[in-house]
VMD Tcl script that draws the C-alpha trace (Angstrom):
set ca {
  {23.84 24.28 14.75}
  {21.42 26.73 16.82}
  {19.23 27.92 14.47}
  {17.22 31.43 15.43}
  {13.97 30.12 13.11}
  {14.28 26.40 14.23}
  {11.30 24.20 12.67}
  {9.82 22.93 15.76}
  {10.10 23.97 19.41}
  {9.18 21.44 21.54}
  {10.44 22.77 24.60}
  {8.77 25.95 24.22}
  {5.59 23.21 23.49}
  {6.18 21.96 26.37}
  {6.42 25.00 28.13}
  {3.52 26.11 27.27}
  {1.48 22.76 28.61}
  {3.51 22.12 31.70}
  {1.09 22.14 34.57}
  {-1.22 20.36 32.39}
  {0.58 17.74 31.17}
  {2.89 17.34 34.43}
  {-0.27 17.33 36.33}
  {-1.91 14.44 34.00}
  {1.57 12.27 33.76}
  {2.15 12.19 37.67}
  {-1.84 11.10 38.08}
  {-0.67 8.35 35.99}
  {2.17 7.17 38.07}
  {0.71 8.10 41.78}
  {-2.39 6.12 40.78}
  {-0.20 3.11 39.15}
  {-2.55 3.85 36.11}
  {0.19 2.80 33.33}
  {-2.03 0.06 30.63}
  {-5.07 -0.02 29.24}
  {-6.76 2.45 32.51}
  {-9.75 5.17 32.12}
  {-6.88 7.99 30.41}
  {-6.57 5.67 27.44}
  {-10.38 4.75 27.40}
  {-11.31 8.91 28.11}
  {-8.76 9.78 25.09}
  {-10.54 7.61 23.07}
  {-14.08 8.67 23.23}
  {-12.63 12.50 23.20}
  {-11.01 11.67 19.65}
  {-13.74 9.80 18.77}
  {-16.16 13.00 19.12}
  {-13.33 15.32 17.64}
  {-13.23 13.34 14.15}
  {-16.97 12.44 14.10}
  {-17.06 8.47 14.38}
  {-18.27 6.26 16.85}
  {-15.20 4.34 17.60}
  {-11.27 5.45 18.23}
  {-8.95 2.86 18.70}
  {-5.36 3.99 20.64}
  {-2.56 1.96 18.84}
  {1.28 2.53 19.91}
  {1.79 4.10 15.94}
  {1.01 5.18 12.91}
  {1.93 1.99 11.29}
  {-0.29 -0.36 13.64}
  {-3.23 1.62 12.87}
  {-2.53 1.48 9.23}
  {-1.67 -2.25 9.67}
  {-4.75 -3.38 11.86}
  {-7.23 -1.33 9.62}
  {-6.46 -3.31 6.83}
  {-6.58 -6.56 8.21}
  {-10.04 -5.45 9.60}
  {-11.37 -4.43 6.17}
  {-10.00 -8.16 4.91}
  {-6.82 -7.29 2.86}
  {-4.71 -10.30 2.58}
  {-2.75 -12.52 0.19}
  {-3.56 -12.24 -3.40}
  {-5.09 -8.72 -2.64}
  {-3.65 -5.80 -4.08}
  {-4.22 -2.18 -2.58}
  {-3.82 0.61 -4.60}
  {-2.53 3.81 -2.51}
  {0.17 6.81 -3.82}
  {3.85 6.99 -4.47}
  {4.72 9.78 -2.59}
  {4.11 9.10 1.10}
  {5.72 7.90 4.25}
  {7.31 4.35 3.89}
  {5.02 3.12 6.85}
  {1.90 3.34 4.25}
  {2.92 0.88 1.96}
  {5.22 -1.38 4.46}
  {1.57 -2.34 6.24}
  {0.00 -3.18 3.16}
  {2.98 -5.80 2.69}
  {2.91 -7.07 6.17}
  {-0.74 -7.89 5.59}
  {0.82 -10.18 2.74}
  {-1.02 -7.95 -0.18}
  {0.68 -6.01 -2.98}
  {0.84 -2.13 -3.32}
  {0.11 -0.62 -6.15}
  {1.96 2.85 -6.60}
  {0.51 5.67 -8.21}
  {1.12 9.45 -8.71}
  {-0.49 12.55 -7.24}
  {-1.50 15.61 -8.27}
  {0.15 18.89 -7.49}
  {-1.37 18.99 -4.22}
  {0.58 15.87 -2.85}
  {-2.45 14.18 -2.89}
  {-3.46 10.94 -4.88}
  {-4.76 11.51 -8.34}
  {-7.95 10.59 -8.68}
  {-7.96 10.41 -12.64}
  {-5.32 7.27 -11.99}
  {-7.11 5.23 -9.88}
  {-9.29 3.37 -12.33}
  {-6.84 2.07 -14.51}
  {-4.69 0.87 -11.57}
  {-7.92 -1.51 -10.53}
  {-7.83 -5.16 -11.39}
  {-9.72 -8.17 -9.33}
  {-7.06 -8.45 -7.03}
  {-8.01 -5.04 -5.95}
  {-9.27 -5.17 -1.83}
  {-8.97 -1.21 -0.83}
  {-7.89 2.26 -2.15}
  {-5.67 3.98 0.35}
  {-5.54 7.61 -0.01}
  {-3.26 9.54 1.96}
  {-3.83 13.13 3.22}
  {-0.60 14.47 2.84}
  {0.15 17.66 4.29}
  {-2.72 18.28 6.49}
  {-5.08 18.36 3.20}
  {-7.58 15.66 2.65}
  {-8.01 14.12 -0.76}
  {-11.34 14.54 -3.04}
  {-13.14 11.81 -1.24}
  {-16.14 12.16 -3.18}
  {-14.42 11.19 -6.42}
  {-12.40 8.55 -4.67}
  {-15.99 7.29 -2.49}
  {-17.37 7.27 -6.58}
  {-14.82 4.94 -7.53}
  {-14.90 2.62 -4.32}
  {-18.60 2.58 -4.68}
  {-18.52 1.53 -8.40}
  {-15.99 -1.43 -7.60}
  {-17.23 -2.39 -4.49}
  {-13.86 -1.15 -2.73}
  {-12.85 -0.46 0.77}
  {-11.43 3.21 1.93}
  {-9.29 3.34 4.36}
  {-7.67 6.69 5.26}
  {-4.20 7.65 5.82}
  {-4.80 10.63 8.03}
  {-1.41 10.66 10.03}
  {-0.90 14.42 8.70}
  {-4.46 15.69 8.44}
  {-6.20 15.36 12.42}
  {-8.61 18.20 11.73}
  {-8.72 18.82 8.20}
  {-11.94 18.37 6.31}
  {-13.28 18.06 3.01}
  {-17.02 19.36 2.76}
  {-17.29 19.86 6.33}
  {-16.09 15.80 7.62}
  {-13.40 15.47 9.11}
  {-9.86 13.39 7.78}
  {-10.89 9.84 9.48}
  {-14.31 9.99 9.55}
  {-15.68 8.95 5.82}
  {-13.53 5.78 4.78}
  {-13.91 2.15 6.96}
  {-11.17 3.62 8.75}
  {-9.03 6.25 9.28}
  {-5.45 5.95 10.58}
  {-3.51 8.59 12.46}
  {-0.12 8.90 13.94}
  {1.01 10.93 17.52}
  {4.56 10.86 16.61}
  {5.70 14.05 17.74}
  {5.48 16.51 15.48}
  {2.59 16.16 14.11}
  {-0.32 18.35 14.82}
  {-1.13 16.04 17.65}
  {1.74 14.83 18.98}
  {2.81 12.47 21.67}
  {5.93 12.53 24.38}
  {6.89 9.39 22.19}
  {5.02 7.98 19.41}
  {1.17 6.67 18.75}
  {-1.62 6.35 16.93}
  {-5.26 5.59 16.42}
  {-7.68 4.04 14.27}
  {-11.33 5.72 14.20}
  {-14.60 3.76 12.32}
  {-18.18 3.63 12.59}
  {-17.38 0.03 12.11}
  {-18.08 -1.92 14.97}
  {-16.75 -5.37 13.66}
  {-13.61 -2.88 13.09}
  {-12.95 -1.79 16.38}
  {-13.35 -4.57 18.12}
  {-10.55 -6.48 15.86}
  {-8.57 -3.70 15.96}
  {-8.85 -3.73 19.79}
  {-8.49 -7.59 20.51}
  {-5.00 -7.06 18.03}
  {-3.34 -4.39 19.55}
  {-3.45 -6.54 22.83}
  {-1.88 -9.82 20.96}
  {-5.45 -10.69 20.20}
  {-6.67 -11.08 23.77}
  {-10.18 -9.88 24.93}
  {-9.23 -8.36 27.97}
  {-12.30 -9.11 29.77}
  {-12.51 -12.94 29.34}
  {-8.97 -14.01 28.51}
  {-9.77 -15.46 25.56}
  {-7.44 -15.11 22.07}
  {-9.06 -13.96 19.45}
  {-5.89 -14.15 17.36}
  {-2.33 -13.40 16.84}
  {-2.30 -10.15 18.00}
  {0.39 -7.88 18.28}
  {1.36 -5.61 20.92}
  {0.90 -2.07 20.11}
  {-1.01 -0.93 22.29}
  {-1.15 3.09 23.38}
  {0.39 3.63 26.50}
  {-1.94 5.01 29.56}
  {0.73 8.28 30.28}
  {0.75 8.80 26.34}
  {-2.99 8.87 26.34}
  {-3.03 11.41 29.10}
  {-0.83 13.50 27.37}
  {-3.09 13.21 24.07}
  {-6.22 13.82 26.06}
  {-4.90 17.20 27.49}
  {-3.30 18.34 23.98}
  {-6.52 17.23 21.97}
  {-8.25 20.36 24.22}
  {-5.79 22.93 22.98}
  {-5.81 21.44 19.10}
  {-8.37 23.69 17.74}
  {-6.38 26.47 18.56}
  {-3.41 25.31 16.96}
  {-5.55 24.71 13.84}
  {-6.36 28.29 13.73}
  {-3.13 29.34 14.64}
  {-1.44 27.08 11.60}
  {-4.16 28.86 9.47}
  {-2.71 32.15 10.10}
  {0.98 31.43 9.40}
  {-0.31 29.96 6.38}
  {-1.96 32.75 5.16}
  {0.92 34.72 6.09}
  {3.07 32.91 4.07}
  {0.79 32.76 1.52}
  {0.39 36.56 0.87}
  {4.35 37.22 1.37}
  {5.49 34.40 -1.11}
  {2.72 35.09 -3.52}
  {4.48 36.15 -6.77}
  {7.30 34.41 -6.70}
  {7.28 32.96 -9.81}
  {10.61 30.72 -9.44}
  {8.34 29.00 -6.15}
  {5.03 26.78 -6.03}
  {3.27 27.30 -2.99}
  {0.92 25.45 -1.55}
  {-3.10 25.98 -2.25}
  {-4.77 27.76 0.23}
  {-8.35 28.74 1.32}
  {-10.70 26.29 -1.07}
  {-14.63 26.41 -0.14}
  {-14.07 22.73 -0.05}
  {-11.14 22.17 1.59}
  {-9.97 22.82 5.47}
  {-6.35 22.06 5.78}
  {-4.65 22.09 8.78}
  {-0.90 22.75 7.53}
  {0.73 19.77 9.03}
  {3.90 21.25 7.19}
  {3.94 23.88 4.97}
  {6.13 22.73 1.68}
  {7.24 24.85 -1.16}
  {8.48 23.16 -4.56}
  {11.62 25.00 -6.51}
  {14.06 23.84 -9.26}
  {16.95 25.33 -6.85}
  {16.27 23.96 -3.59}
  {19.91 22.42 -2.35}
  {21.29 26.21 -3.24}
  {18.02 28.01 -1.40}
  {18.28 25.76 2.20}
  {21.87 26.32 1.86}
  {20.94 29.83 1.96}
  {18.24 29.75 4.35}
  {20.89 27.73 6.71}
  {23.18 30.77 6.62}
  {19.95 32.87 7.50}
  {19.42 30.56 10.54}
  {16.40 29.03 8.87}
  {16.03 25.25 9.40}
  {14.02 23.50 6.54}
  {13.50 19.76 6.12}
  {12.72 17.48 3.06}
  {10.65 14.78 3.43}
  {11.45 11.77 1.65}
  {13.89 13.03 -1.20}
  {14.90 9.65 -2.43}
  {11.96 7.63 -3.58}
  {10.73 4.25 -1.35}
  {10.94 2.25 -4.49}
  {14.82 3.27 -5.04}
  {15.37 1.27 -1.83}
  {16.10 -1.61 -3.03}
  {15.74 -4.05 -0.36}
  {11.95 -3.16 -0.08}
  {11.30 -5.12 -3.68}
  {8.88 -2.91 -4.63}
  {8.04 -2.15 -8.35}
  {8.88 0.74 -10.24}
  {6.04 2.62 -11.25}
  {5.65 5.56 -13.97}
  {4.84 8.53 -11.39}
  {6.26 11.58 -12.58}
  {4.79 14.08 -10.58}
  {6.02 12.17 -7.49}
  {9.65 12.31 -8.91}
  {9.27 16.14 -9.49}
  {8.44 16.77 -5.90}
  {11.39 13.96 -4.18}
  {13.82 16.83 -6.82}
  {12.10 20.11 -5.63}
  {9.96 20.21 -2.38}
  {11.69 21.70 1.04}
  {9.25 22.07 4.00}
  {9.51 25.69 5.97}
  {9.00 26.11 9.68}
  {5.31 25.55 10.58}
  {4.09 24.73 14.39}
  {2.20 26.11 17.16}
  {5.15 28.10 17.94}
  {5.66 29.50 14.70}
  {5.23 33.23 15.07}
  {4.01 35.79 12.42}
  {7.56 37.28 13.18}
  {9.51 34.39 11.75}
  {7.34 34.39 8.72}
  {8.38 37.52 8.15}
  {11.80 37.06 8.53}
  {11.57 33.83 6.27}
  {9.64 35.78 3.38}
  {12.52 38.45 3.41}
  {15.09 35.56 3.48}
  {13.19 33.73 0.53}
  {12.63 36.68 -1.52}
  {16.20 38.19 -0.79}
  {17.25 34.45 -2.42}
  {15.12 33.79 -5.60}
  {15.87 38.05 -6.36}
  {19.39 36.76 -7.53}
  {18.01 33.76 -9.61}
  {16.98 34.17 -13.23}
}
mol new
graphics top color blue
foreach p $ca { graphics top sphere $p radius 0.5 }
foreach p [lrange $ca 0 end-1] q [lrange $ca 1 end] { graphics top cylinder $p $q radius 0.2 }
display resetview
């Protein structure tokens, strides 16, 4: 169905960019520039700078960057890497592929991994902690950096959600070994298609990172380095990036402000957990903007009749999927959430004027509910 408060836009995104980006894509194809050319290399230092590392590494997803960050910090067989329960599928599938074990545990009411759990999940199989900034909202990296410290750990960040975000003034990416992002679409950053990056300070890092993403060739002297992979970010993707990365400050803010307008028009609603907002710590960047309720199938059934679209991210948990033979582990905060969380319309598109309309839709709803 048409929906008038859709949850993205990306053709009015599009619209928006469209002399830009045409005008970077068709210097890509006029010029032949299509792998591994100056846009990819240009994107790269321009990330770089934005999170505050020395290094950015363009990867063709999410996934590789997770992948090829752990292989660079060592994590291998016998290893085990302790990371959350509630996150995207792609976070723990790369610590398997690197032939280690995950270990699940919960999070906190913020979506973000408990910190209070970590140290009893630790044994000497234990390589890395891999904290994952769900949301747009970066974990408390100074307890987590305490820990790491103390056990002589590896951090590696999941930062797919959270380009922007910071937590005492760094940036999501820019304090762990690594920090992973994706370009799928609709994220904050998003691609015509999907990507992602790795950014370090780690020069050993990069350089692995690059030689794998290029099945473990060094480009320059056609040597193999290893058995690579290709994943490489593609040249016209890059461009895109590059052009978008300009304008992504701007969306920050403007995220900001549809947060705090949802903030102050759900605030009260005592049948609804909203999300935190406005910490002197804290910077999030609203990657999605998710609400928690014990009545959520009757509420986006309502909100559907209202021409609201609403998602829910990853309602049935990873380890219920059998086939991935992954443990069971006692998270009940992460079960909570799969039962209650729906995600509300939150992009650069999203106007102050479809907040509104979704605040009188929401508290027209939860009026009728005891």
């Amino acid at each position: 169905m048409a929906y008038h408060v859709p949850f993205i836009d990306p053709r009015s995104h599009y619209a928006k960019l469209k002399p830009e980006i045409d005008r970077a894509i068709i210097d890509c194809l006029t010029n032949g520039d299509l792998v591994n050319r100056h846009q990819l290399k240009d994107f790269e230092q321009h990330l770089a700078e934005f999170v505050g590392v020395k290094y950015a590494v363009g990867v063709n997803s999410g996934y590789h960057a997770l992948l090829f960050a752990l292989l660079g910090a060592g994590v291998g067989h016998g290893h085990e890497v302790i990371t959350v329960a509630h996150t995207f599928v792609a976070t723990v599938s790369a610590i398997v592929h690197c032939g280690a074990q995950p270990v699940l545990i919960d999070v906190g009411p913020d979506f973000n991994m408990d910190v209070d759990l970590i140290e009893r999940a630790i044994t000497p199989k234990t390589k890395a902690l891999l904290p994952v900034h769900l949301n747009g909202r970066v974990c408390d990296m100074e307890r987590i950096f305490a820990l790491a410290d103390k056990h002589g750990l590896a951090v590696i960040e999941d930062a797919a959600q959270a380009l922007g975000a910071t937590f005492d003034g760094k940036c999501a990416g820019s304090q762990g070994l690594a920090g992973c992002f994706s370009f799928y679409p609709f994220k904050v950053l998003g691609g015509f298609g999907d990507g992602g990056a790795i950014t370090t300070n780690d020069a050993a890092l990069a350089r692995m990172a690059t030689l794998l993403r290029y099945n473990g060739e060094d480009r320059a002297t056609g040597e193999y380095h290893y058995h690579g992979q290709t994943a490489l970010l593609d040249n016209v993707q890059a461009a895109v990036l590059d052009v978008k990365l300009r304008h992504l400050p701007e969306w920050i803010a403007h995220r900001r402000r549809i947060a705090a307008a949802y903030h102050q028009g759900l605030s009260g609603i005592t049948q609804l957990r909203i999300p935190q907002f406005d910490e002197a710590r804290r910077q999030d960047i609203f990657q999605n903007y998710v609400i928690r309720t014990t009545v959520r199938e009757p509420l986006r059934a309502y909100l559907k009749e209202q021409g609201i679209e609403t998602l829910v991210h990853w309602q049935k948990p990873m380890w219920e999927h059998k086939r991935l033979g992954l443990a069971v582990p006692d998270v009940p905060e992460t079960l909570a959430i799969c039962r209650e969380v729906v995600s509300l319309p939150m992009s650069a598109e999203t106007s102050e004027a479809q907040v509104e309309q979704i605040v009188a839709a929401l508290r027209a709803f939860f009026s009728t509910q005891p």
